[in-house]
C-alpha positions in Angstrom: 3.0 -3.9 90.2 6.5 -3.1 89.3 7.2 0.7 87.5 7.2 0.1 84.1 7.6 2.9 81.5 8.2 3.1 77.8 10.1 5.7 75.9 9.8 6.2 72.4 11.7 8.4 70.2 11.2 9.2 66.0 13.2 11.3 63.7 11.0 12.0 60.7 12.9 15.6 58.7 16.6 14.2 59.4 17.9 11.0 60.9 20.6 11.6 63.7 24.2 11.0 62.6 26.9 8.5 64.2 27.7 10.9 66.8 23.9 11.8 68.0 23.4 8.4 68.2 26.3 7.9 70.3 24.7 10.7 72.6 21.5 9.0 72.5 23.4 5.8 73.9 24.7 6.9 76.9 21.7 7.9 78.0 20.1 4.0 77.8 22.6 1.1 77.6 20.0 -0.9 76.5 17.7 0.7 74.7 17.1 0.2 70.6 18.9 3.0 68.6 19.0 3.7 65.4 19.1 7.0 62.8 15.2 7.3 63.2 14.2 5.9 66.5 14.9 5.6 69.9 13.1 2.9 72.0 13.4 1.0 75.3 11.6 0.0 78.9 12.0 0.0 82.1 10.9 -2.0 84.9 12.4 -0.7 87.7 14.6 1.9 86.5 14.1 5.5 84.4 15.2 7.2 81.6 18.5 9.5 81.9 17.3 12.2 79.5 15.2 15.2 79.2 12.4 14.3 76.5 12.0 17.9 75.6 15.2 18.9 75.5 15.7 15.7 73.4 12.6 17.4 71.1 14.1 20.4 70.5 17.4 19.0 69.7 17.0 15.8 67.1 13.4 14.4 67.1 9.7 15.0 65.5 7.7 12.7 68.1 7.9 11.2 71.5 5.6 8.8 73.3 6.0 8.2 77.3 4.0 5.6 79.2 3.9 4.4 82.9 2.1 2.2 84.3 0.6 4.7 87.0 -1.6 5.8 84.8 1.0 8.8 82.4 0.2 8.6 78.9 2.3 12.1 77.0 2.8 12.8 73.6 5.0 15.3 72.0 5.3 16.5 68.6 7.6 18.7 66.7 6.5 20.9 63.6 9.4 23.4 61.7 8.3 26.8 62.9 7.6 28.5 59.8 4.9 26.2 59.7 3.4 26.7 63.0 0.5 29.1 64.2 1.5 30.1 67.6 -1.5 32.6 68.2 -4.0 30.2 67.4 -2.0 27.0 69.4 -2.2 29.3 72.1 -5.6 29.4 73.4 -5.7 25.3 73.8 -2.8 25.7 76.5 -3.6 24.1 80.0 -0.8 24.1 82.2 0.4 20.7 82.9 -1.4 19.0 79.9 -1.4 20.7 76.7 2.0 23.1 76.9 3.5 24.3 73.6 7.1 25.9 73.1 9.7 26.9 70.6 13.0 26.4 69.4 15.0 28.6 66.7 13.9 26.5 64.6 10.1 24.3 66.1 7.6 24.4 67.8 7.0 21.6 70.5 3.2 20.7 71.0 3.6 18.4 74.5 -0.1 16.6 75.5 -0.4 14.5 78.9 -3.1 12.7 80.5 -2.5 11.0 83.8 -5.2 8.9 85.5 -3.7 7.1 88.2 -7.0 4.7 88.4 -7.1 3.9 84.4 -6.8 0.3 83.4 -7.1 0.7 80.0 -4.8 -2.2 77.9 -2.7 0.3 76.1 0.1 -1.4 73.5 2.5 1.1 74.1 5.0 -0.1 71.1 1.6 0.5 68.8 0.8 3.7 69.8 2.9 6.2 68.3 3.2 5.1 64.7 -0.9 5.1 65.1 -0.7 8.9 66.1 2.6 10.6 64.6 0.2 11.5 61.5 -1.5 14.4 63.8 2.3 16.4 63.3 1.6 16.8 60.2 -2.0 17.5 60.3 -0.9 20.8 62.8 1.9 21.5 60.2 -1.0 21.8 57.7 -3.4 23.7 60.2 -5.6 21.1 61.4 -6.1 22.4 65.0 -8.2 19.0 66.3 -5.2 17.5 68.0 -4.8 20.7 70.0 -8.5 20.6 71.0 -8.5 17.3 71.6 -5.9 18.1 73.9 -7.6 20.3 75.5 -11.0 18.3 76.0 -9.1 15.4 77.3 -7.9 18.0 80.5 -11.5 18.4 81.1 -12.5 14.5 80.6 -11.7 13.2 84.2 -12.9 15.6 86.4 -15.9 15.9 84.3 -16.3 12.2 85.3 -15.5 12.3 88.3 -17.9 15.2 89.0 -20.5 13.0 87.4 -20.1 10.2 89.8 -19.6 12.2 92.8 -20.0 15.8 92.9 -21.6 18.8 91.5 -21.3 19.4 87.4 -20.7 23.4 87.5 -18.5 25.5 89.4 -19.5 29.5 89.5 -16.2 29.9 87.0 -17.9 27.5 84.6 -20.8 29.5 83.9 -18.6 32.4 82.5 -15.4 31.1 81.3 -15.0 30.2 77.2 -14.2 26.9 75.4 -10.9 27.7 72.9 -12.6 28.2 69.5 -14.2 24.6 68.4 -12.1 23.6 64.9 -14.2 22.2 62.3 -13.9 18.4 61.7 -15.0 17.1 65.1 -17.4 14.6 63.7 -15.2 13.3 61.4 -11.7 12.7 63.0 -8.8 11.2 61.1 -7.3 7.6 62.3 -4.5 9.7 63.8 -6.8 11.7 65.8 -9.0 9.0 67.0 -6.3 7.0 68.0 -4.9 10.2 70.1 -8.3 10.7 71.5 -7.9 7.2 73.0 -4.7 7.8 74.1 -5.4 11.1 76.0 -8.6 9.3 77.1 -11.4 12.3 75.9 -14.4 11.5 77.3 -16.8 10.3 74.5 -20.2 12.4 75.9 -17.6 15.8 76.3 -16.4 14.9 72.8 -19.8 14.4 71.3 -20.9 17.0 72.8 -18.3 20.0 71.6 -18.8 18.1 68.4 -22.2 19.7 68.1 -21.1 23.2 67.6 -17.9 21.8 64.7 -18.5 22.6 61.6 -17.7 20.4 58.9 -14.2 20.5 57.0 -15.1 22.0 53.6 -13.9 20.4 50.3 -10.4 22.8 49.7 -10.1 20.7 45.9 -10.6 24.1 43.8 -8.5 25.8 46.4 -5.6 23.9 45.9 -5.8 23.9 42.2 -5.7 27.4 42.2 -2.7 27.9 44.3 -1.0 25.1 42.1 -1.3 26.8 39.1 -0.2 30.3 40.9 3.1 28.6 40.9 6.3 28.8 38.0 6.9 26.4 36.4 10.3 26.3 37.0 9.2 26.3 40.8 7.1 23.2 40.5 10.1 21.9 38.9 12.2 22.2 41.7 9.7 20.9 44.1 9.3 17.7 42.1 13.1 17.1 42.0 12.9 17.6 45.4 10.1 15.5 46.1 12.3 12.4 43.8 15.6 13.3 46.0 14.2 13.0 49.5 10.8 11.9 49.5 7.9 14.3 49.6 6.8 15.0 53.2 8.7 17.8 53.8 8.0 19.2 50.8 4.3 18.8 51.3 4.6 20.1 54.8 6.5 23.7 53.2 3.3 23.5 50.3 1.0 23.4 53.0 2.5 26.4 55.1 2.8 28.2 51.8 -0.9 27.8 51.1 -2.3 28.5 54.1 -0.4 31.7 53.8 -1.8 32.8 50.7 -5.3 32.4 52.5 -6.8 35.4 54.3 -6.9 35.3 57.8 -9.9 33.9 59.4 -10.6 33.3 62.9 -12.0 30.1 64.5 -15.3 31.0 65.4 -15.5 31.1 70.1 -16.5 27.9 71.5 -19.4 27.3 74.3 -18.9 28.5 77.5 -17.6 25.7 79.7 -20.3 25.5 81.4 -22.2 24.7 78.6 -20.5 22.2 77.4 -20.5 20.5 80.1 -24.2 20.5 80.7 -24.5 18.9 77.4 -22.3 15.9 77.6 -23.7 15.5 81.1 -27.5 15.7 79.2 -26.0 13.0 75.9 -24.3 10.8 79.1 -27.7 10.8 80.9 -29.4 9.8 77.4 -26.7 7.2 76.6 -26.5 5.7 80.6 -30.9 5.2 79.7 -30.6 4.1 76.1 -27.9 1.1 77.3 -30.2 0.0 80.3 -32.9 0.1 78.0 -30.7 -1.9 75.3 -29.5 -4.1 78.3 -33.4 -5.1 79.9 -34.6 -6.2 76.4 -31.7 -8.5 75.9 -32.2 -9.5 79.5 -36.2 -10.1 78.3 -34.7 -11.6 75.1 -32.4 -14.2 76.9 -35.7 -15.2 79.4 -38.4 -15.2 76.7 -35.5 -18.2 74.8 -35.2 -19.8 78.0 -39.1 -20.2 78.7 -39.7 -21.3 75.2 -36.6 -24.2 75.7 -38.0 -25.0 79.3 -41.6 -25.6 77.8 -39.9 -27.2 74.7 -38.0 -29.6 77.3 -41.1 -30.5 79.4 -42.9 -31.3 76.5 -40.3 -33.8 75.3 -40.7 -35.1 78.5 -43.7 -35.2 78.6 -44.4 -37.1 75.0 -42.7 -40.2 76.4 -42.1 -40.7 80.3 -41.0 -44.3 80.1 -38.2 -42.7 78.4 -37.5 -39.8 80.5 -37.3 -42.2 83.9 -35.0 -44.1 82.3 -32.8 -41.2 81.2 -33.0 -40.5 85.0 -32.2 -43.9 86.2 -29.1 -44.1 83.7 -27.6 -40.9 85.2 -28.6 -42.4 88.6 -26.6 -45.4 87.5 -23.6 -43.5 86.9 -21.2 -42.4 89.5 -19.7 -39.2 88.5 -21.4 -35.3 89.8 -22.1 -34.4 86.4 -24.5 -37.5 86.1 -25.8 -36.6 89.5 -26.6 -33.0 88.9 -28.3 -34.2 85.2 -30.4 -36.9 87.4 -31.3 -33.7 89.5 -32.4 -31.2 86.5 -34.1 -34.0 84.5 -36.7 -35.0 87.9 -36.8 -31.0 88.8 -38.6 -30.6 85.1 -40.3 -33.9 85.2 -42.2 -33.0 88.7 -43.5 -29.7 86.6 -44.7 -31.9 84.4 -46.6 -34.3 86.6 -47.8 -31.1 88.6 -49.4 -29.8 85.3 -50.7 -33.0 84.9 -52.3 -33.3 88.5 -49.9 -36.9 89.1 -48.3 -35.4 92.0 -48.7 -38.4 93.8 -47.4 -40.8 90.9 -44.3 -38.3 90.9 -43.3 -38.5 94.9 -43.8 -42.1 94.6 -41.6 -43.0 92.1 -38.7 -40.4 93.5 -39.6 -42.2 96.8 -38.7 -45.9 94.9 -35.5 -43.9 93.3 -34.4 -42.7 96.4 -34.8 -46.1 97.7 -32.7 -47.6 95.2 -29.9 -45.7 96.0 -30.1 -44.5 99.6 -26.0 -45.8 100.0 -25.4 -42.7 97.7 -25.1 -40.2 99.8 -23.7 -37.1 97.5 -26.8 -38.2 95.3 -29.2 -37.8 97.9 -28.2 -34.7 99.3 -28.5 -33.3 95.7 -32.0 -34.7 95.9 -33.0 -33.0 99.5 -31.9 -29.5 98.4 -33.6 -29.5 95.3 -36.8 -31.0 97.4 -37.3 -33.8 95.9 
């Protein structure tokens, strides 16, 4: 399998200018620039640039995909809007890092699974996620969590297939607080929860102790009307000049500032989290086998009642049926051969049920007769036994 990788670039507050762009291409020769977006794959070869660097200097999101198995996201939210003391409990070195600039905060998630063979459309992937930058602008922590569940997805499945659940540091160590929400993620978040490759059962599981998101309607009305009018003004101007995202991104750090501090409430211990998705795996593993055998009696119950349906057909009008197997007989092709076969296998069933065993033999005996220079026919007949 060759090295293939795709790099991904977006510009969402402010599109790069001639000279950025310039930058930009000569580190790719080929790849697809413009103002908003930086694109391109290799095969063979790699990418000249430092991603994060790049993130702290022009752009808002970055997607990075190999084909052994990395699958990284980055996004970039304006500082003012970002909540460093609570990003900071979701860190794992390696997968979820978070750092700043002057001016942002960089939110970097990674999953790498050398083994994974999921079909991932790369090109698709980071317009289905880039909404989650400005869910975190906004305070939505899932992302982060997410994050953070999909570091403990594989070896929680590894440990399943191979090895014991808990370690002693398990039993004692925290869960970052659970955000609310879990059980009702956004399309951005579900797609990133692919992405980063969360374990379902963990997911379902750390879902249990989420609280639902609460309906903020009468919230927001209040804090609307706390503003001037002359303010509101300004924002819709604002909001006609340039569009409104960064204006609802600065409305949304503003709000959440004029709420009073409250604290996520402390996740599970590990270990008890992971207990629990191993316990909703275990149910799921039974309730699919259970799903899967009655299908598999479903699919044998429909093929007894054609099989009987077939031998009775048969049955109504042998005359017919012998002469459906001479015709085939007739013929010189397999597929005729292997319909002569099937069609005297359910015919001796029926002259066994019957009690004309010895009508059936001699008539195969006359057929066998008949056409004793066929030689591919008559071995079909001697391994069936007939």
């Amino acid at each position: 399998m060759s090295e293939y990788q795709y790099y991904e670039f977006v510009a969402i507050d402010r599109p790069l200018g001639d000279e950025e762009q310039a930058q930009m291409r000569g580190l790719s020769s080929r790849a697809d620039i413009t103002a908003t977006s930086f694109v391109n794959e290799y095969d063979y070869g790699d990418f000249r640039g430092s991603p994060g660097q790049l993130m702290g200097l022009w752009y808002d999101a970055h997607l990075h995909v190999t084909s052994w198995g990395t699958h990284r996201l980055m996004v970039r939210i304006p500082i003012a809007l970002a909540d460093f003391d609570a990003y900071e409990s979701y860190i794992v070195d390696g997968e979820v890092d978070i750092w700043s600039t002057d001016e942002h905060v960089i939110i970097d998630l990674t999953s790498n699974d050398e083994g994974d063979d999921y079909d991932l459309d790369a090109p698709a992937m980071l317009s289905s996620m880039v909404g989650i930058r400005g869910e975190l602008a906004a305070g939505d922590l899932r992302a982060l969590y997410l994050g953070w569940l999909a570091a403990q997805s594989r070896p929680f499945r590894w440990v399943r297939e191979n090895g014991v659940l808990i370690d002693d540091e398990d039993e004692s160590t925290p869960t970052p607080p659970v955000p609310p929400g879990l059980r009702a993620l956004t399309s951005p978040q579900r797609a990133l929860a692919r992405y980063l490759r969360v374990d379902d059962d963990l997911l379902r599981a750390a879902a249990e102790s989420s609280a639902d998101i609460e309906d903020t309607t009468d919230e927001y009305e209040s804090f609307v009307r706390g503003l001037a009018a002359t303010e509101k003004d300004a924002l819709l101007v604002r909001v006609l000049r340039d569009g409104q995202r960064q204006v609802h991104l600065e409305l949304m750090g503003r709000y959440r500032e004029s709420l009073p501090r409250v604290d996520a409430p402390a996740g599970p211990l590990v270990a008890e989290l992971l207990r629990r998705a191993d316990q909703l795996a275990t149910t799921r593993e039974r309730s699919a086998a259970r799903k899967r055998a009655r299908e598999k009696a479903r699919i044998e119950r429909e093929r007894l009642a054609a099989h009987e349906r077939r031998l009775a057909e048969l049955s109504e009008d042998r005359v017919r049926s012998w002469s459906r197997v001479e015709a085939h007989m007739q013929a010189t092709k397999a597929a005729d051969y292997d319909c002569a076969v099937a069609l005297l296998t359910d015919l001796q069933e029926v002259y066994h049920r019957g009690g004309d065993d010895d009508e059936f033999v001699e008539r195969v005996a006359v057929l066998r007769n008949t056409h004793s220079r066929k030689v591919s026919l008559m071995k079909r007949l001697t391994d069936a036994g007939l």
